[in-house]
C-alpha positions in Angstrom: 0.0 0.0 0.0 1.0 3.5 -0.7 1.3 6.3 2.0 -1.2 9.0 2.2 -0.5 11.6 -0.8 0.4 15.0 1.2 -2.3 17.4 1.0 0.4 19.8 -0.8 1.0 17.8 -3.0 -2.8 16.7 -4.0 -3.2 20.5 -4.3 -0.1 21.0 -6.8 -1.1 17.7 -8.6 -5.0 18.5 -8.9 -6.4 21.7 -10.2 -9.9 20.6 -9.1 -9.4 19.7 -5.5 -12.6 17.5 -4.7 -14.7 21.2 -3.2 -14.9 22.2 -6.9 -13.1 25.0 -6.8 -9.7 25.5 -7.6 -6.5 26.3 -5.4 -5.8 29.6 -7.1 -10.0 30.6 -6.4 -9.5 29.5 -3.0 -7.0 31.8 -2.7 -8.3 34.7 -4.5 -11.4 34.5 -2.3 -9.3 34.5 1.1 -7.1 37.5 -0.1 -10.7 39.7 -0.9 -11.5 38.5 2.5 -8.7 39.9 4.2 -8.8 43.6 4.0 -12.2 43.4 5.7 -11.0 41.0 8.3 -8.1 43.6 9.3 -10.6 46.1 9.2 -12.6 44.4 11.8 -9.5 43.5 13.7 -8.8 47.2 14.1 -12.2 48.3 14.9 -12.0 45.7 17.8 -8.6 46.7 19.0 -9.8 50.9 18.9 -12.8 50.7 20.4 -11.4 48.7 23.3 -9.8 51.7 25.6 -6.8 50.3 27.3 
């Protein structure tokens, strides 16, 4: 039997990981994520007075 393929290397290998989207989508959508998630990060850390 063959050992577990590593998940980086299904991702380089496959260009339709089994979710149906593909790795570069996947990471197009978390980097348009991101700006509003530092947003919220520093809203959070302003409004709390230290």
């Amino acid at each position: 039997m063959r050992a577990p393929t590593p998940l980086c290397e299904l991702i380089g290998a496959c260009s339709v990981p089994p979710s149906g989207i593909t790795h570069r989508e996947a990471l197009t959508c978390a980097a348009a994520q991101e700006p509003e998630r530092l947003r919220r990060i520093a809203e959070m850390a302003g409004a709390r007075p230290h």
